[in-house]
N, CA and C atoms as an extended XYZ file, in Angstrom:
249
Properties=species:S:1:pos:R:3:atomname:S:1:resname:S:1:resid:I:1 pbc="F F F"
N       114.521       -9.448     -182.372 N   UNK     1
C       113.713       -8.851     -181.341 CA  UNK     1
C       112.872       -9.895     -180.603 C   UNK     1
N       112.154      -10.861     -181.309 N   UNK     2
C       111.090      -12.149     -180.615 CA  UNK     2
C       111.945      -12.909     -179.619 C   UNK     2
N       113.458      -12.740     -180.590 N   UNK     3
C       114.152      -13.990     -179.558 CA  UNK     3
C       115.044      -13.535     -178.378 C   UNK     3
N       114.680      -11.881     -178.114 N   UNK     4
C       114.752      -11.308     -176.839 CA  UNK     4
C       113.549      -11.078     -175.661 C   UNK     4
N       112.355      -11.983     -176.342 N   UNK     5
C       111.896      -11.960     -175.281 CA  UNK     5
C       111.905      -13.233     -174.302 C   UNK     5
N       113.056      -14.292     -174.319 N   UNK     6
C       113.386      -15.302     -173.999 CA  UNK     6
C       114.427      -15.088     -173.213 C   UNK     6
N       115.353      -13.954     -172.906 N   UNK     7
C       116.237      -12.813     -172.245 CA  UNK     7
C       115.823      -12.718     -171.130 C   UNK     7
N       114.507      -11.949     -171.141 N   UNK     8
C       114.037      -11.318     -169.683 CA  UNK     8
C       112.943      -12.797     -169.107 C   UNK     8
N       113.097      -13.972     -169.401 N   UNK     9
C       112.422      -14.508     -169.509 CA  UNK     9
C       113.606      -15.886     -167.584 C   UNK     9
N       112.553      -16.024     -166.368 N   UNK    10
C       113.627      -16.390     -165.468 CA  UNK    10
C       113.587      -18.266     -165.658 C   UNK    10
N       114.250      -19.119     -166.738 N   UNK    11
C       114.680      -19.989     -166.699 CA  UNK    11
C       115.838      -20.357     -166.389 C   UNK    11
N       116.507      -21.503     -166.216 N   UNK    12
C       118.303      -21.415     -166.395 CA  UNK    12
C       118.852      -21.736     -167.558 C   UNK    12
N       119.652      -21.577     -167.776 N   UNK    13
C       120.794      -22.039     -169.311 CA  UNK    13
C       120.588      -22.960     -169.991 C   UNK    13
N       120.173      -24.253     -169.435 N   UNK    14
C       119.900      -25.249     -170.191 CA  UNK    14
C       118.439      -25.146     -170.896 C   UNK    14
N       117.570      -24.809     -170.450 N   UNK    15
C       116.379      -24.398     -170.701 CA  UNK    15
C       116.483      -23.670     -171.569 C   UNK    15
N       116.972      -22.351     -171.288 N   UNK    16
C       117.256      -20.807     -172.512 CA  UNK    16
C       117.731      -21.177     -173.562 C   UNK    16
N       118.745      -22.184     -174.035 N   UNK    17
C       118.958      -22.886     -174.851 CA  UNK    17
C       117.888      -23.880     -175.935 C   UNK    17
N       117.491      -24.943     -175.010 N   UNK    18
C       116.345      -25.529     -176.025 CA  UNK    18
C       115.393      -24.291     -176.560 C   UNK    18
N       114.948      -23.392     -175.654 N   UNK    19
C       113.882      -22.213     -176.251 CA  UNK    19
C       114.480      -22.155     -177.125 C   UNK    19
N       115.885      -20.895     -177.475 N   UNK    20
C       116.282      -20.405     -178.151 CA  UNK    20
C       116.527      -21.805     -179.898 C   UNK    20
N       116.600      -22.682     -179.475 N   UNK    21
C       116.749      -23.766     -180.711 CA  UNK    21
C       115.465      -24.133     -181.513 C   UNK    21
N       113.980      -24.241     -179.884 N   UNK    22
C       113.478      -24.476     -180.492 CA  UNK    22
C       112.504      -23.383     -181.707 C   UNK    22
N       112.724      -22.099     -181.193 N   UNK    23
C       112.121      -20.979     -181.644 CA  UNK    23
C       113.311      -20.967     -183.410 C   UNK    23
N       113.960      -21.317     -183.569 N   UNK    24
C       114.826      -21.118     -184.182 CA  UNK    24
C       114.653      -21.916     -185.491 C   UNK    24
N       114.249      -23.764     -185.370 N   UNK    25
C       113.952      -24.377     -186.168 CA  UNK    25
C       112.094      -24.254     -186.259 C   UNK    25
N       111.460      -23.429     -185.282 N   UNK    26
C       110.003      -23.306     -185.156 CA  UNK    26
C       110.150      -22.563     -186.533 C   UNK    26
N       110.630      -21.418     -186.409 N   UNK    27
C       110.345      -20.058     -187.220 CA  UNK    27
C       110.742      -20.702     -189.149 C   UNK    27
N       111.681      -21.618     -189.256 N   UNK    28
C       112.440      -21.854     -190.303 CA  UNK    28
C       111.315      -22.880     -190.721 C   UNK    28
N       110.198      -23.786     -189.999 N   UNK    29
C       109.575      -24.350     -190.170 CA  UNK    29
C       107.927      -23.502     -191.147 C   UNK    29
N       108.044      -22.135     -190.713 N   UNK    30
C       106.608      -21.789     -190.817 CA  UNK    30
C       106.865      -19.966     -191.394 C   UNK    30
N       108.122      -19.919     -191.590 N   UNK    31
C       108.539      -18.115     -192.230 CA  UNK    31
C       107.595      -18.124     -193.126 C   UNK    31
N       107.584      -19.262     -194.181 N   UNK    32
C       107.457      -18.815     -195.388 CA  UNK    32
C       105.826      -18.201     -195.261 C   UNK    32
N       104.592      -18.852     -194.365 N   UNK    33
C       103.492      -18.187     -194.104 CA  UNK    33
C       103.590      -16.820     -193.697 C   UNK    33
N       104.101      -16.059     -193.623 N   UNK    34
C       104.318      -14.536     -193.182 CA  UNK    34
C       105.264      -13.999     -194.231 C   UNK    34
N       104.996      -14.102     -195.405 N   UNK    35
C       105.774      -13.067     -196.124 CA  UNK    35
C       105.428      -11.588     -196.472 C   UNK    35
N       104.694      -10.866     -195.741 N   UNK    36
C       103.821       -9.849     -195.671 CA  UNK    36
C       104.837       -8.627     -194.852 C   UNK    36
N       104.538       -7.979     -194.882 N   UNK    37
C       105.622       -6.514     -194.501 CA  UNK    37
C       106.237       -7.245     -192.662 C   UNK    37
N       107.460       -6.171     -192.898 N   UNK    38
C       108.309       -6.469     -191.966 CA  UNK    38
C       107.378       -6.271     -190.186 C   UNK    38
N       106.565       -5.835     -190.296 N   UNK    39
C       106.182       -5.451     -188.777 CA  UNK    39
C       104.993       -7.005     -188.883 C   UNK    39
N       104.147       -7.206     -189.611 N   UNK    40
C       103.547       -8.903     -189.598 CA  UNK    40
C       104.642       -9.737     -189.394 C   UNK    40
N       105.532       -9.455     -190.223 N   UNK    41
C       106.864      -11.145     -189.795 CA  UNK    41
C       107.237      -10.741     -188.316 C   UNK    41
N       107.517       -9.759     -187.943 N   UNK    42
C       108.177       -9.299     -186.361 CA  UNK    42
C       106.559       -9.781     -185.240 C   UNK    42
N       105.732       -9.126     -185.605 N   UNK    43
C       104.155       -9.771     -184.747 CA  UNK    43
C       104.070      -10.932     -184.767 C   UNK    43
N       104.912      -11.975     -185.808 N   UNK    44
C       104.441      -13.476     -185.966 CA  UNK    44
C       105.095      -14.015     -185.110 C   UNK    44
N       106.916      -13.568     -185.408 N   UNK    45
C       107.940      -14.085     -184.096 CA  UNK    45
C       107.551      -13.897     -183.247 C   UNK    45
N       107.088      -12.435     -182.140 N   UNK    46
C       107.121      -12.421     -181.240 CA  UNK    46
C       105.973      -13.546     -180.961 C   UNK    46
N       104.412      -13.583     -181.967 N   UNK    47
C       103.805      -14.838     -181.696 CA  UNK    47
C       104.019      -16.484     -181.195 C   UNK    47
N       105.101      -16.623     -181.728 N   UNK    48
C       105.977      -17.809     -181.806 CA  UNK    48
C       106.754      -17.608     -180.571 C   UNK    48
N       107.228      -16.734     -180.721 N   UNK    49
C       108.402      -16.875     -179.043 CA  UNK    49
C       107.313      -16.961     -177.727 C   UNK    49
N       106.349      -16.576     -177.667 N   UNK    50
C       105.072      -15.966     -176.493 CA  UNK    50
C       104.848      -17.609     -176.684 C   UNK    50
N       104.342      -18.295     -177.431 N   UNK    51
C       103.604      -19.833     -177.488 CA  UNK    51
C       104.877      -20.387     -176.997 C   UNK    51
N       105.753      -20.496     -177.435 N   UNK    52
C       107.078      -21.198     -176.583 CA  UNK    52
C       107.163      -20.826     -175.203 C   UNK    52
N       107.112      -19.678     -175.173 N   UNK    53
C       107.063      -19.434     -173.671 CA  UNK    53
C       106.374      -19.918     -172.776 C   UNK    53
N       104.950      -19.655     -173.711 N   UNK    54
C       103.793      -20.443     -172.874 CA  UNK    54
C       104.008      -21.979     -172.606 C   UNK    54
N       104.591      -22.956     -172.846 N   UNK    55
C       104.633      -24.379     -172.953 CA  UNK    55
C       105.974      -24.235     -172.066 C   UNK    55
N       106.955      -23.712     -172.167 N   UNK    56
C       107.827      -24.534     -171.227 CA  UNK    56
C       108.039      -23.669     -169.914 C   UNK    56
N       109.102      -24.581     -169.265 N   UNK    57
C       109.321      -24.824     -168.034 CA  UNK    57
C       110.770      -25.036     -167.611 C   UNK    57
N       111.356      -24.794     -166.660 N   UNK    58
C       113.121      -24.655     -166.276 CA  UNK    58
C       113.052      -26.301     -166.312 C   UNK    58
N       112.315      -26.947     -166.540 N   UNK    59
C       112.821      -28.643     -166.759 CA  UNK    59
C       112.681      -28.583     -168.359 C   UNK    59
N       112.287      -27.910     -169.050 N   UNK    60
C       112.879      -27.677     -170.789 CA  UNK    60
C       114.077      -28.458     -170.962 C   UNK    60
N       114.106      -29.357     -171.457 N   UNK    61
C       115.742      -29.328     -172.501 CA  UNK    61
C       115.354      -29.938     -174.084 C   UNK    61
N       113.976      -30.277     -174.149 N   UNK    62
C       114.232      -31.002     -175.209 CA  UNK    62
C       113.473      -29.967     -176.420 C   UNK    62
N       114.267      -29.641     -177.534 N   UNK    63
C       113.895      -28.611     -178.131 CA  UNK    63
C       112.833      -28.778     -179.558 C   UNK    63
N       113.294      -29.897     -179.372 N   UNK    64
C       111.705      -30.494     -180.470 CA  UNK    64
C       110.831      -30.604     -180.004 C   UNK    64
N       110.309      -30.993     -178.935 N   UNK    65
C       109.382      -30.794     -177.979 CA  UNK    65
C       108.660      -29.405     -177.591 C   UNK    65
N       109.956      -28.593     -177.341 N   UNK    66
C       109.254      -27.201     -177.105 CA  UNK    66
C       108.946      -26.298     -178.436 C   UNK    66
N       109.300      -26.697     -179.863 N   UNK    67
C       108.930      -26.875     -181.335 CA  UNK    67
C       107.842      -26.682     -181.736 C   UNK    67
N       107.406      -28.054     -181.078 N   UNK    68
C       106.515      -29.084     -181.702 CA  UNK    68
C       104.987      -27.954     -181.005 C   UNK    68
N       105.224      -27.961     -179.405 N   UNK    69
C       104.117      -27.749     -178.581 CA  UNK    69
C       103.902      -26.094     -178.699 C   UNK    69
N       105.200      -25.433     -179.205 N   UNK    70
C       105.303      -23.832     -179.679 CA  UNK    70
C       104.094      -23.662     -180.665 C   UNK    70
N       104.584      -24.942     -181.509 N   UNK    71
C       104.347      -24.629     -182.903 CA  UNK    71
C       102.426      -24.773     -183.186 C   UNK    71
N       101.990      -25.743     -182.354 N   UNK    72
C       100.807      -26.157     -181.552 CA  UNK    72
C        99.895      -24.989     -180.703 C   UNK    72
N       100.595      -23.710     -180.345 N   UNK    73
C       100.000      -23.102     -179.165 CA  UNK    73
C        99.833      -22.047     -180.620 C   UNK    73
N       101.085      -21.746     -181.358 N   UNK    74
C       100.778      -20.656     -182.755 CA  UNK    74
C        99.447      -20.828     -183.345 C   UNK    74
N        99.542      -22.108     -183.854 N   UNK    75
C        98.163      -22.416     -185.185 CA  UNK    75
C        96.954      -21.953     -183.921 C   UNK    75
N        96.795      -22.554     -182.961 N   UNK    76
C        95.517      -21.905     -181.913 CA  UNK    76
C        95.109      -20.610     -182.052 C   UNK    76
N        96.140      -19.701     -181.557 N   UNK    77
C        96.526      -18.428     -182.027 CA  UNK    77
C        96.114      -17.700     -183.029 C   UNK    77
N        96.620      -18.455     -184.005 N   UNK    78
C        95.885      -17.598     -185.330 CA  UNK    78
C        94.542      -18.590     -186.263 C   UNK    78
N        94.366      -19.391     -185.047 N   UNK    79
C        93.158      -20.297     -185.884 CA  UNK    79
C        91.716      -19.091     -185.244 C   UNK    79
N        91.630      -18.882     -183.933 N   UNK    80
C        91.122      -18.207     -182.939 CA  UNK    80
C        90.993      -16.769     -183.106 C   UNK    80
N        92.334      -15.880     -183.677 N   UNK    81
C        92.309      -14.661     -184.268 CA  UNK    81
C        91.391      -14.610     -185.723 C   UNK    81
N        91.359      -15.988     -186.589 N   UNK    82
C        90.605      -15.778     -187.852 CA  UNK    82
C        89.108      -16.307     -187.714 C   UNK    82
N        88.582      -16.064     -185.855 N   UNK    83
C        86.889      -15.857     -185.850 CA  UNK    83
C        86.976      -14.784     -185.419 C   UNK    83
């Protein structure tokens, strides 16, 4: 479901790609913090896909990059939600 919101999302192919990779090794990087019922792990992805979103741009290709800066916009996210 998170990694459909990268779908309605207007980049081109090459771009939709790094997202989709980088959301992919993002999530495999940081699952194990969300082992809590299925609708928290689904709120976390879509968290994760929204911070990816937020950072890139149709000049995207590099997917560690959009990872790295995903993964960067998350911890904000829930550093900010725990004041």
């Amino acid at each position: 479901m998170a990694r459909n919101l990268f779908a309605g999302a207007t980049f081109g192919p090459d771009a939709l790609n790094a997202m989709y990779k980088a959301f992919d090794e993002a999530w495999a990087r940081v699952e194990h913090h969300f082992d809590g019922s299925p609708s928290s792990i689904e709120a976390a992805r879509r968290t994760l896909a929204n911070a990816i979103l937020s950072v890139a741009s149709d000049d995207s290709r590099d997917p560690e990059e959009l990872m790295n800066l995903g993964l960067q916009a998350m911890a904000l996210h829930y550093r900010f939600k725990a004041y």
